[in-house]
Residue frames as qw, qx, qy, qz and C-alpha x, y, z in Angstrom:
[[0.607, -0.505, -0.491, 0.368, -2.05, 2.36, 5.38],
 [0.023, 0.721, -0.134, 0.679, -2.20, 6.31, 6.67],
 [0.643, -0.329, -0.441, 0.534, -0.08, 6.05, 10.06],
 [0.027, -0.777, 0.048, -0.628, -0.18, 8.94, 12.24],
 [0.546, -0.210, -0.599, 0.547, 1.38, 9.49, 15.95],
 [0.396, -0.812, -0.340, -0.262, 0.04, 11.79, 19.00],
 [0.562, 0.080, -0.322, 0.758, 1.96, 13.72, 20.97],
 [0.406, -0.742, -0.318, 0.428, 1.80, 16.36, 23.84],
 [0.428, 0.862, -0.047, 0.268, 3.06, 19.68, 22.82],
 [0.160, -0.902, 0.395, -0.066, 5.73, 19.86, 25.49],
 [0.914, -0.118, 0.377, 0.087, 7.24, 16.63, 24.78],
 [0.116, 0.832, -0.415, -0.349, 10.11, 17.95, 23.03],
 [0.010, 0.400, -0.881, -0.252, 12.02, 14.21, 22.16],
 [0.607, 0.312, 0.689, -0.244, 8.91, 12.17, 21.49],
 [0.682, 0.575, 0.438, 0.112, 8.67, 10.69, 17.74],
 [0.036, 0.770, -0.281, -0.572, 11.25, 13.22, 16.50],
 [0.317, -0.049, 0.849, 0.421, 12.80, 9.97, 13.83],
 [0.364, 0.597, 0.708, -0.101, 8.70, 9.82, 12.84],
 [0.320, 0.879, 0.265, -0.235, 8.82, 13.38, 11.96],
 [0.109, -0.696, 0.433, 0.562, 11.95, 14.05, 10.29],
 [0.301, 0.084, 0.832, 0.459, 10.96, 11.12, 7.69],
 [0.212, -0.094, -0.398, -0.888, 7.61, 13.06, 6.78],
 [0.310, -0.440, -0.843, 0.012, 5.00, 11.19, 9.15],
 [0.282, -0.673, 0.056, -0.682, 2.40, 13.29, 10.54],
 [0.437, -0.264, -0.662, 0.548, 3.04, 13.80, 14.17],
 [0.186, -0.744, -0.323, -0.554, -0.05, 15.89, 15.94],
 [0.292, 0.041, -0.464, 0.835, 0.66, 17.80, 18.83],
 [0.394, -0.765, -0.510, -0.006, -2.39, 18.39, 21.68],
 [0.250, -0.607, 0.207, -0.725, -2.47, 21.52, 23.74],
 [0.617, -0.351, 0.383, -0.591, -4.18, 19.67, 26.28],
 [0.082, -0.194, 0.977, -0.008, -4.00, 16.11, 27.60],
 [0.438, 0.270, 0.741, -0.432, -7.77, 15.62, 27.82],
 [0.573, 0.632, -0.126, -0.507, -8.07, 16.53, 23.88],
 [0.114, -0.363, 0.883, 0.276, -7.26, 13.05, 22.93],
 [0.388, 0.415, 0.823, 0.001, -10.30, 11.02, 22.13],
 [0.344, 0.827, 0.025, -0.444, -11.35, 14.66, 20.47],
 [0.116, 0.758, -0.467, -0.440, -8.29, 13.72, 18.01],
 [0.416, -0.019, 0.908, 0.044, -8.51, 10.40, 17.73],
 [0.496, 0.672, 0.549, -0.034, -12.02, 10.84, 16.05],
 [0.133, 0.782, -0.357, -0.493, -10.25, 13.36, 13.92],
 [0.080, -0.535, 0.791, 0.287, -7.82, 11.48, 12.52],
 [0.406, 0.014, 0.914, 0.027, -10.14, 8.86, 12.09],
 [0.460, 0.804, 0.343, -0.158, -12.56, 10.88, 9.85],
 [0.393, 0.828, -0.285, -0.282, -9.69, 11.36, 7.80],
 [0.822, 0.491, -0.231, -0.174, -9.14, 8.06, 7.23],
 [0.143, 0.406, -0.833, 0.347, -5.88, 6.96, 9.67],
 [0.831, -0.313, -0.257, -0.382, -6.09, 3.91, 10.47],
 [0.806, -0.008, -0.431, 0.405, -2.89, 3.48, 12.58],
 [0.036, 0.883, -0.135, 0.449, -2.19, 5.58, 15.72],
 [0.714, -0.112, -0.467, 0.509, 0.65, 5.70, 18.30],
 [0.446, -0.775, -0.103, -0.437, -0.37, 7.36, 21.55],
 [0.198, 0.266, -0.800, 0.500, 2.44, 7.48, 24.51],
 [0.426, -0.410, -0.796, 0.129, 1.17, 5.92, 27.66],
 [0.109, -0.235, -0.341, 0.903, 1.14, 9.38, 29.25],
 [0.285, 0.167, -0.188, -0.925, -1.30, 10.88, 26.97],
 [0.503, -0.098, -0.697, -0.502, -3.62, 7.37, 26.46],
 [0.266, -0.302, -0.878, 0.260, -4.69, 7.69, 30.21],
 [0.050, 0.303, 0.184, -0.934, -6.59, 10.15, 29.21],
 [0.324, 0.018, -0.741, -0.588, -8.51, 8.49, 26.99],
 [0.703, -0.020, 0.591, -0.394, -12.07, 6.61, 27.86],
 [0.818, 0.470, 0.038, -0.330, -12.50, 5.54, 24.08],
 [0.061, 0.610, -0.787, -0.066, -9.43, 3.56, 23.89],
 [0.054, -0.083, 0.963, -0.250, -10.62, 0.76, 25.69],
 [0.290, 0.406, 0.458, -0.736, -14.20, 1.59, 25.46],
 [0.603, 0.650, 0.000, -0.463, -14.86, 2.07, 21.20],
 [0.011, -0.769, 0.616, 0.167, -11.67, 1.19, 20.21],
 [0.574, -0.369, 0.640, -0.354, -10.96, -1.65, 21.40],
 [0.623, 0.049, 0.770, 0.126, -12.09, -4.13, 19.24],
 [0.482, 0.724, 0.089, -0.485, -12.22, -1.82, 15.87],
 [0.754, 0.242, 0.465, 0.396, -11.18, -3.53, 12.83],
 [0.325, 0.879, 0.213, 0.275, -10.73, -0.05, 11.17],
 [0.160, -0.954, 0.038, -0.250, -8.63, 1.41, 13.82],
 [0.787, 0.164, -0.273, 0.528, -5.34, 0.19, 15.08],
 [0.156, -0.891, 0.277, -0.323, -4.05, 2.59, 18.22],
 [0.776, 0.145, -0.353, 0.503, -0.39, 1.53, 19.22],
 [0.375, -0.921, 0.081, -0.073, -0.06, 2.90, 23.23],
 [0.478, 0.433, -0.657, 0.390, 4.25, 3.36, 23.47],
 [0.639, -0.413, -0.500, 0.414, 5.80, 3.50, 26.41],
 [0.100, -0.982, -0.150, -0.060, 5.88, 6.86, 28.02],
 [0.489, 0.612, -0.371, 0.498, 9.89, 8.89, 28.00],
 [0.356, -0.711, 0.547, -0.263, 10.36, 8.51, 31.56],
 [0.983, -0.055, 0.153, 0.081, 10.69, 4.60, 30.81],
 [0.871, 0.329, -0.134, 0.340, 13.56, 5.70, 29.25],
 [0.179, -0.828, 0.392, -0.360, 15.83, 8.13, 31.82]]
């Protein structure tokens, strides 16, 4: 199982646990370069991703390709203002 999480670059406390154990944690420039990573990640074989809610409403291929992929597994969190 190759698990991999998504992240905003300014999102400073998102997935920090993830990365201090050695999980990759990818970091977008841009919110609208998510489905562009997604297929990334997925041509290299992750088949688990976790995508805050901020950054997966940017997404058409979530719901759209996704959706019912037996290969693909995308785990939307909750977004860090849920917690303040």
């Amino acid at each position: 199982m190759k698990v991999s999480f998504i992240k905003f670059k300014d999102d400073k406390d998102r997935y920090k646990l993830a990365k201090m154990v050695g999980m990759d944690v990818f970091e977008l420039d841009s919110p609208e370069d998510i489905d562009k990573q997604i297929e990334e990640l997925q041509s290299q074989n992750y088949n688990t991703i976790f995508i805050p809610n901020s950054l997966a409403s940017f997404s058409n291929d979530i719901v759209n390709k996704y959706k019912y992929s037996e290969n693909l597994k995308i785990i939307i969190t909750p977004s860090s203002e849920y917690y303040k």
